[in-house]
Short mmCIF file of the C-alpha atoms (twelve columns), coordinates in Angstrom:
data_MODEL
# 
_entry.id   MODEL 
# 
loop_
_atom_site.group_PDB 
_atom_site.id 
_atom_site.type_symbol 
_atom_site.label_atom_id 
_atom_site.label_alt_id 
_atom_site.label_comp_id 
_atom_site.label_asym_id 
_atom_site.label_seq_id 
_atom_site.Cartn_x 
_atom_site.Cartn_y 
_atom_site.Cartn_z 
_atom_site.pdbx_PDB_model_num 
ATOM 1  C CA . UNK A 1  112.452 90.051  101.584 1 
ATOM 2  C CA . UNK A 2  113.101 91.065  97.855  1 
ATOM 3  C CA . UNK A 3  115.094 93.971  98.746  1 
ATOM 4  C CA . UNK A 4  118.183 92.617  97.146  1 
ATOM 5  C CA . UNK A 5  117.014 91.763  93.901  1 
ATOM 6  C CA . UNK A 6  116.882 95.619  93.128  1 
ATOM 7  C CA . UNK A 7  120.401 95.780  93.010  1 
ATOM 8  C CA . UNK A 8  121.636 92.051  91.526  1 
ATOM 9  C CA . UNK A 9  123.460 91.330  89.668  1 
ATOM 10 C CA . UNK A 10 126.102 92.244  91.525  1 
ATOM 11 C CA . UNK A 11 128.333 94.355  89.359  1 
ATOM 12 C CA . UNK A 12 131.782 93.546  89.462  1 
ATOM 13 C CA . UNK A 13 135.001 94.254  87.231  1 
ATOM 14 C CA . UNK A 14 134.945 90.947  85.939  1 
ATOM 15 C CA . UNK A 15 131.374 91.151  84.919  1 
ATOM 16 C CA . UNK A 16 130.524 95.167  84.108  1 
ATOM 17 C CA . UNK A 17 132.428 98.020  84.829  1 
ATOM 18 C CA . UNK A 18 133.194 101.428 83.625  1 
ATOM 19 C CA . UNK A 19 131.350 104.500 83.096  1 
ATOM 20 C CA . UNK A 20 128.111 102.631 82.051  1 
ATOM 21 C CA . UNK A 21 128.327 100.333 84.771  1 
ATOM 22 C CA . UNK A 22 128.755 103.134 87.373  1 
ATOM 23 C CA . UNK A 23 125.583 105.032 86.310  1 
ATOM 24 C CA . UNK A 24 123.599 101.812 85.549  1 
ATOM 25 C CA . UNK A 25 124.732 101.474 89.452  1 
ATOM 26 C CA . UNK A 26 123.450 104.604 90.642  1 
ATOM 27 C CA . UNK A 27 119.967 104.449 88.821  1 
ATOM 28 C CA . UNK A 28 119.639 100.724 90.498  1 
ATOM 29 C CA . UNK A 29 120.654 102.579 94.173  1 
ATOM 30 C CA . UNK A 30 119.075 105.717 93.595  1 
ATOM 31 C CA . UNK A 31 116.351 105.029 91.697  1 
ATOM 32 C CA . UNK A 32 115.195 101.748 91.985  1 
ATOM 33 C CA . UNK A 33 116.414 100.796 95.302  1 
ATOM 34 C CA . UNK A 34 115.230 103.872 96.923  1 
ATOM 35 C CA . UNK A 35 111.803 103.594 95.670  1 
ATOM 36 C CA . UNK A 36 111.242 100.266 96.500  1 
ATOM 37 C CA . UNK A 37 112.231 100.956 100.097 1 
ATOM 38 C CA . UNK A 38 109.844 103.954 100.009 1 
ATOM 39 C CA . UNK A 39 107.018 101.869 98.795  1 
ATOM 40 C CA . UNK A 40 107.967 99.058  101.266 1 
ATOM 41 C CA . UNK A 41 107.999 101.655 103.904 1 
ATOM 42 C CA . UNK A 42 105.949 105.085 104.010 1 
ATOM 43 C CA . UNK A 43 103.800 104.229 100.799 1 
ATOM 44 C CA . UNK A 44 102.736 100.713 102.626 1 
ATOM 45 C CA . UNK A 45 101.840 101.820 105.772 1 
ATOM 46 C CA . UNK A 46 99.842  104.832 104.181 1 
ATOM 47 C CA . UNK A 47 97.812  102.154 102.225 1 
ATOM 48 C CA . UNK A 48 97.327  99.896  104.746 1 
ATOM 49 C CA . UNK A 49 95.569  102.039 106.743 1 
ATOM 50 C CA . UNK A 50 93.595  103.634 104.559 1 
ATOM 51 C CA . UNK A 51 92.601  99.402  103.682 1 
ATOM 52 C CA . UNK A 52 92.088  99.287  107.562 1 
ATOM 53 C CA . UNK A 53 90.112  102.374 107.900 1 
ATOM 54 C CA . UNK A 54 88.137  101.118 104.663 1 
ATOM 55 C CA . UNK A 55 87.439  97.650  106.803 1 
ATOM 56 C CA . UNK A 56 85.944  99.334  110.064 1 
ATOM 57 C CA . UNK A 57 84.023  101.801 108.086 1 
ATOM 58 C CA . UNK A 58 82.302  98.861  106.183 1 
ATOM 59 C CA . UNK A 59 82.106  96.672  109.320 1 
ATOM 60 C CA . UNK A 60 80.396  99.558  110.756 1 
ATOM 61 C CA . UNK A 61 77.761  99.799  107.893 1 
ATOM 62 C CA . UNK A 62 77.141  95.920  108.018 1 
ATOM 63 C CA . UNK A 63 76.289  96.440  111.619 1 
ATOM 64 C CA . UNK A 64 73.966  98.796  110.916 1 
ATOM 65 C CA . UNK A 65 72.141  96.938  107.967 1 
ATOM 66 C CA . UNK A 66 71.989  94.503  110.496 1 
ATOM 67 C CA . UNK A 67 70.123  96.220  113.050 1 
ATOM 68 C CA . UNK A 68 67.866  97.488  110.637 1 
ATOM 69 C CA . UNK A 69 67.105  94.342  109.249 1 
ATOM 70 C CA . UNK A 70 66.722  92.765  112.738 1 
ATOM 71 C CA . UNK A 71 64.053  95.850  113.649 1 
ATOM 72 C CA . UNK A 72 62.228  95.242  110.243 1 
ATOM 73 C CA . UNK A 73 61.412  91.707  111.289 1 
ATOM 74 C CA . UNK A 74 60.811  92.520  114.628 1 
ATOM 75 C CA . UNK A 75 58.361  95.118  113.946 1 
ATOM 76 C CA . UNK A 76 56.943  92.516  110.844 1 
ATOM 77 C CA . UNK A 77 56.312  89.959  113.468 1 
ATOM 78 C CA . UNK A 78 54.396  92.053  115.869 1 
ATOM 79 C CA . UNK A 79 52.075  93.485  112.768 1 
ATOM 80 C CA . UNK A 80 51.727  89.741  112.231 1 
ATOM 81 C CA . UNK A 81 51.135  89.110  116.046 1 
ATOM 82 C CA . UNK A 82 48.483  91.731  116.312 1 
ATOM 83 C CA . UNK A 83 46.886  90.944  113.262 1 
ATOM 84 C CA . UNK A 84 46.399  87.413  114.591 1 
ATOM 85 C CA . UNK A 85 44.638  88.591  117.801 1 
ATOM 86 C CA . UNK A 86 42.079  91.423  116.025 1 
ATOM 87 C CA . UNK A 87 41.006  88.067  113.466 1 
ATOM 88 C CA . UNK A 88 40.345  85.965  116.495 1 
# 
């Protein structure tokens, strides 16, 4: 979507030309340009998924807090349970 700010202004011979203007050019297409499209492209993807593979891990790890903390208080209420029946 911002793609074509990397290389505005538009360089023209009525606003910047010349030697100057030529290598400003190819740092902007070269340099700047080409980076952004490799962090829009290969460098993105790489980090999403290493966000994504981030996610599941910790989604796994609340799952499993969960079912520990689900077995504590099941295991809680039948010491409470059985310590009701020996008082009776």
């Amino acid at each position: 979507m911002n793609e074509h700010k990397c290389l505005e202004p538009e360089l023209s011979p009525t606003t910047w030309h010349g030697r100057h203007a030529t290598e400003f050019q190819a740092i902007r297409e070269g340099g700047i340009h080409t980076a952004f499209l490799e962090i829009a492209g290969a460098q993105f993807a790489n980090v999403y998924s290493a966000i994504a593979a981030k996610i599941a891990s910790l989604q796994a790890e609340i799952a499993s807090i969960q079912q520990t903390i689900e077995r504590l208080l099941a295991e809680e209420a039948a010491r409470e349970k059985e310590e009701v029946k020996t008082s009776n």
